[in-house]
C-alpha positions, 0 to 999 in steps of 0.5 A: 334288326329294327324292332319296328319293323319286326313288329310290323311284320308280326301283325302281318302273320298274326293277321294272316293266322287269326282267320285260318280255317283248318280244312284240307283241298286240292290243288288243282282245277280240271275241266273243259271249255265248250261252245253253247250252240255247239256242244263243240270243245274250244280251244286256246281259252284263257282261264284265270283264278281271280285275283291271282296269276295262276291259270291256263290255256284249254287245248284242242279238245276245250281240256284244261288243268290248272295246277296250284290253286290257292286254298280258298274254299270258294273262288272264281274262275274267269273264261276268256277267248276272242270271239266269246262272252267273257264268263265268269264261274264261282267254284265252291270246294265243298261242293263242286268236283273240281276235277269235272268242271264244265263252263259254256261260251257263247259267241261274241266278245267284251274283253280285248286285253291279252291278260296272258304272258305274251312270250314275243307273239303267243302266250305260255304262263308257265314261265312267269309263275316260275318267277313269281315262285323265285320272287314271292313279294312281286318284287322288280327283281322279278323280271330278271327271272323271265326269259329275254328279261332283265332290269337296271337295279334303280335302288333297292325296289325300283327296277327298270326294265330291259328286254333283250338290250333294248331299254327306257325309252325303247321299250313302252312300260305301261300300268294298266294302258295308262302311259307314265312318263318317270319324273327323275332326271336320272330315271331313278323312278321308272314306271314299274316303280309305281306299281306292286307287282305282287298286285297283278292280274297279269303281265303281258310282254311283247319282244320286239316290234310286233305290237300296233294297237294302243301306244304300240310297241316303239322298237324294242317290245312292251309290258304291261303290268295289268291290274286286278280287274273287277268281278261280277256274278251274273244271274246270282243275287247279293253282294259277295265280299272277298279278301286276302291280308298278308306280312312278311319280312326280309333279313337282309334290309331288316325289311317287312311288308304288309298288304290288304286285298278287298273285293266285292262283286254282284251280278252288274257291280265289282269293286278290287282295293289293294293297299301295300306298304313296304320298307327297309333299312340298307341292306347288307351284301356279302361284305358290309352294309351298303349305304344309302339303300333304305326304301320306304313305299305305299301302294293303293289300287282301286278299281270299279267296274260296272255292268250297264247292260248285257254287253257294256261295262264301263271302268274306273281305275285310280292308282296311288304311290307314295315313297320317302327317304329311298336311298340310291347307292349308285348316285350323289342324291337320294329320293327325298319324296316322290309321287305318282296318281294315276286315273284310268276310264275304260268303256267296253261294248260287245256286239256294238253298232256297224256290225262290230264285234268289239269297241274299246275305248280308254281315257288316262291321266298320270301324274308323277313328282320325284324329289332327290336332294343330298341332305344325308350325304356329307357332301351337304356339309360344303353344298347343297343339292336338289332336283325336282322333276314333274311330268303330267300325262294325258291320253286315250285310245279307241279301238274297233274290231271286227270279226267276219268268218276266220277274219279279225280286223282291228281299227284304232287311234291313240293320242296323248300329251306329256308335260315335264319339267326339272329344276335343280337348285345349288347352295355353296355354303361356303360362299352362300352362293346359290345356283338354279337351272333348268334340266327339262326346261318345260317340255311338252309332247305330243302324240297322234296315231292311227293303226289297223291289224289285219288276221286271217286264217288259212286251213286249220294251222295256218295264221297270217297277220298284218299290221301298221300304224302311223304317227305324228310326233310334236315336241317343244321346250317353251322355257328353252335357255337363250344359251340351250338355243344358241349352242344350237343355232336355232331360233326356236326348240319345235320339232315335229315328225312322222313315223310309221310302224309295221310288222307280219307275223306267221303263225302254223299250229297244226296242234301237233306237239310243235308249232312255229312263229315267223315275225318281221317288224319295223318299229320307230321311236322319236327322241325323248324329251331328255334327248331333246331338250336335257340341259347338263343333265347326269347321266349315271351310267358314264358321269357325264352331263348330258345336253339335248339336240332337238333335230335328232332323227327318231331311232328305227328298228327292223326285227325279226323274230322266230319261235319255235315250240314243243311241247307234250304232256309233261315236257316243253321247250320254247326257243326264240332266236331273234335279231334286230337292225338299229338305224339313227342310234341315239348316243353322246358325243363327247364335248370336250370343249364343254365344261361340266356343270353337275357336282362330280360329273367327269365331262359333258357329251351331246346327244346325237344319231349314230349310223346303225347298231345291231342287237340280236340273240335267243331265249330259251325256255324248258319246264318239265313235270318229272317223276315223284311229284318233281319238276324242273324249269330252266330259262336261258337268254343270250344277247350279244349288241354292236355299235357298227358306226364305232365298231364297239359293243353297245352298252348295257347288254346283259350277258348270257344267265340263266334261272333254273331250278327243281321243285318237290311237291307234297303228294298232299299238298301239304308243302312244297320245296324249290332249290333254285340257281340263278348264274350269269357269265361273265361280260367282257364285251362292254363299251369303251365309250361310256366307262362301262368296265367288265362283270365277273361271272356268278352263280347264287343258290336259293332255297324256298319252300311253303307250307299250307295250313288249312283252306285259307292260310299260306305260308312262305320261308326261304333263303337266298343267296346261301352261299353269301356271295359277293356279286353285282349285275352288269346292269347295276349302276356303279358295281353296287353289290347285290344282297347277300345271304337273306331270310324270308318269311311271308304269310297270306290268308284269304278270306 
């Protein structure tokens, strides 16, 4: 173990423990939601415990329980709903019932974000806080536990998200609503790279697409990883200061963490700092050691918000991230250093001019650099390598919304630039030879979108939406090889284009114990700049160079979507079985007549449109509160993806897993414990066109457990993968094992 870091991780618990106030509270929040003119409940309201992810949604009646609160002795309950202020009520544990809590809205509406967990097109947070349980650092692992989810293991901490097959550019990952472009040319910094997922107000998902506002859903979903937002206290005086510190370590990596939480809010300024620091040395697996797998990475969140008048708040929002010396098992190269700065302006009005219920207005600018070299591989020793990749983006959004009797009508636009660039640069020390190239040869795109959503109510359960969304997309490579042009037979690298987006969702809630979703999109994405523009570029899933095509034809998607829901007081169920019908898939060809250029690469392929594809399939979600203070949740995912232009399996599909797991908690509250199976079958339907080979099947068992001292101090320990098995996901790059058997232990206090 390395001392430093173990000593790291013991300031972090003796912080944590120095502040702990030993007092007794519960664990659980009951109350009900009503309208101020009316006195009537209000049902679907969405109630969050700021600062954290624990919540719920009231009922038909306006009831609702939140269960698992922190143990803090005073805390906020925000209150959001469509239609309604957004209110926020400071509960004081030592003198408020907690079972009994009334809290009034009154019609009209400041906030648009969904700050829910969107399961396709409605919300349920149950199964996310069964994945923030399994992953109490918010580590990207985390999104392998949601239902429809998974990811491509980028390392030891980046995580590149996947929903239901559909992945990269496919999928639209956000931080915030702010848009970043990863600056690697083999994507080994994804956008949830950038972020602390432990550090969230909420994550909101949307499978398929079903999503026009804002950057849209492209064609295979969204996520957007929402941070903490700012809090006020209308009506009361002075400045109130919160806070949480926290450490924890790792076995398998002799990894530790260490966070910092400030918040500070009056009745029209709010304030939330967020600083995290964590690092690793390689983990080990099963068997041994896996090298080039350290980590080391900084997070810093600010965000200010202030209240201008009754109905109008204005934010400001900077994120930094910071990593260095982050190894990649899967590849020659490791992350020297990367950087991402991310800026965020947001204006929000309710009861605006021309009769709108809502504006929303949102200006962003990200700016990423990824540096990878070889230096600490033995490669070195006969040539040197570097790549560094940059990207710059710009952008914003405006939406209006408009609320007539049972009627929601949405207006917006949304535009946005994104520069990029890559070098890799080559010394043969041998021969002192040096080679240089461009692998995004200064690409700039563009972006500009108009989308309306149309909502209207029909009798007590009948909902039907409508939505479209139409886009001009603009691309050029102004440092485009005289070669890259001339392979092509083109006199200049232009493209342009216009796509168009819809989809129809109906929705029946007769606030029985089941209800039922019906959903039908159409969703588009135009090549990336990678597809486009990449000059022998490797690829890491098959080891070939890559070169772009700049006429490729944007990939469309026709969707379907179908929820079925049941639920009673302690039991639910939640299927979606889904299928979606791929046109102008984006693949390589391979060139054989083109010899590779990239140190290991095993040939050259060229991106081009197949005819069509098919990804369809089901998740299936099941939590049950048992008797004895028990509870069991299961989540099962099944995809299945054929390329029908090669009558083969499409590639990366991940295969039929499940998370499930039974959970005890202390009558008291005292403790709690979680045993835990994660088992995926094996995948035999891989692609023979991309050395994708076959993934044994699995099964790991976790034990997690926790413990609350006091009112204020948390305390979490578990053991992962407690048989020690030998494993690796059929997304991992390579076959790189997971890890194997690993202790944790994390602390929190909140203050």
């Amino acid at each position: 173990m390395n001392c430093n870091k173990f000593i790291h991780a013991v300031i972090g618990l003796w912080l944590s423990a120095t502040a702990v106030l030993a007092q007794s509270a519960g664990h659980e929040i009951r109350g009900r939601v009503i309208d101020r003119d009316s006195g009537k409940g209000i049902a679907d309201v969405l109630l969050l415990v700021q600062g954290t992810l624990r919540g719920a949604t009231s009922d038909a009646s306006g009831d609702f329980v939140i269960t698992q609160v922190p143990h803090r002795e005073r805390f906020d309950l925000v209150a959001k709903r469509l239609g309604y202020a957004e209110v926020t009520v400071t509960l004081n544990r030592q003198t408020d019932d907690l079972a009994a809590v009334r809290i009034e809205l009154r019609p009209t509406i400041l906030q648009t974000v969904h700050e829910v967990v969107v399961l396709a097109e409605r919300s349920n947070d149950a199964f996310l806080q069964n994945a923030l349980r399994s992953n109490p650092d918010g580590g990207g692992r985390i999104l392998r536990d949601l239902p429809g989810l998974h990811a491509v293991a980028r390392g030891n901490v980046a995580y590149d998200p996947v929903i239901r097959g559909l992945k990269e550019e496919q999928i639209n990952v956000t931080i915030d609503g702010i848009k970043v472009e990863p600056a690697c040319n083999g994507r080994m910094d994804p956008p949830t790279a950038y972020a602390d997922l432990a550090e969230l107000e909420a994550l909101t998902i949307v499978k398929g697409p079903f999503e026009v506002t804002g950057l849209g859903s492209a064609l295979g979903g969204t996520i957007n990883l929402a941070k903490l937002r700012p809090v006020y206290r209308p009506g009361q005086e002075g400045v109130l200061f919160t806070g949480a510190v926290g450490g924890s370590f790792h076995s398998a990596a002799s990894g530790d963490k260490e966070s910092v939480r400030l918040g500070m809010s009056s009745s029209r300024v709010g304030l939330q700092l967020n600083l995290s620091r964590q690092a690793g040395d390689n983990y080990t697996s099963a068997r041994s050691e896996v090298p080039y797998s350290a980590y080391h990475d900084t997070h810093l969140d600010a965000m200010a918000g202030m209240r201008l008048a009754k109905d109008h708040e204005v934010r400001l929002a900077h994120y930094r991230s910071d990593g260095k010396d982050t190894g990649f098992p899967a590849l020659p190269m490791d992350t020297r250093d990367h950087q991402a700065r991310l800026y965020g302006f947001d204006y929000l009005a309710a009861a605006a001019p021309l009769g709108l219920s809502q504006f929303q207005f949102k200006a962003y600018r990200s700016e990423v650099s990824h540096l990878m070299d070889n230096l600490d591989r033995p490669e070195a020793k006969m040539r040197e390598m570097s790549v560094l990749g940059e990207t710059k983006t710009t952008g914003g959004n405006a939406i209006a919304e408009w609320r007539p009797q049972r009627t929601t009508v949405k207006f917006g636009a949304d535009a946005w630039q994104m520069f990029a660039t890559a070098r890799r640069d080559m010394l043969t020390k041998s021969t002192g030879m040096r080679m240089s190239s461009l692998t995004w040869p200064e690409v700039t795109m563009r972006s500009y979108a108009v989308f309306a959503e149309f909502t209207r109510g029909f009798g007590p359960a009948w909902t039907v939406t409508a939505a479209g969304r139409a886009a001009r997309v603009e691309s050029e490579a102004e440092a485009a090889p005289a070669e890259f042009l001339l392979f092509h037979q083109r006199s200049d690298s232009k493209a342009s284009e216009t796509n168009w987006d819809s989809f129809v969702r109906f929705n029946f809630d007769p606030r029985a114990t089941w209800s039922l979703s019906l959903a039908l999109g159409r969703g588009v994405r135009p090549a990336s700049h990678k597809e486009r523009y990449g000059w022998y570029s490797l690829n890491a899933l098959d080891g070939y160079d890559y070169i772009g095509a700049p006429g490729l034809a944007s990939e469309s998607n026709w969707a379907a979507n179908l929820s079925l829901q049941y639920r009673v007081e302690k039991f639910q169920v939640h299927a979606e079985p889904y299928f979606n019908r791929l046109q102008n898939y984006i693949s390589g060809e391979v060139r054989s007549d083109l010899q590779p250029r990239s140190m290991g690469a095993r040939g050259v392929k060229v991106y081009r449109n197949l005819g069509s594809a098919q990804i369809y399939g089901v998740d299936v979600d099941l939590n049950w509160q048992g008797p004895a203070r028990l509870s069991f949740f299961s989540n099962i995912s099944f995809t299945r993806g054929r390329d029908l232009e090669r009558d083969a399996p499409l590639p990366e599909i991940p295969p039929l897993s499940t998370l499930s797991g039974v959970r005890y908690v202390n009558p008291t509250n005292l403790f709690w414990v979680q045993v835990e199976t994660r088992v995926a079958a094996r995948q035999a339907d891989v692609s023979p066109f991309t050395g994708e080979d076959e993934t044994a099947a699995f099964a790991v068992y976790n034990l997690r457990t926790g413990l609350r001292v006091g009112s204020r101090l948390q305390v979490q320990a578990g053991l992962e993968n407690l048989t020690d098995v030998f494993y690796h996901e059929h997304l991992d790059r390579s076959n790189i094992p997971q890890s194997g058997r690993n202790f944790y232990l994390k602390t929190s206090m909140h203050f």
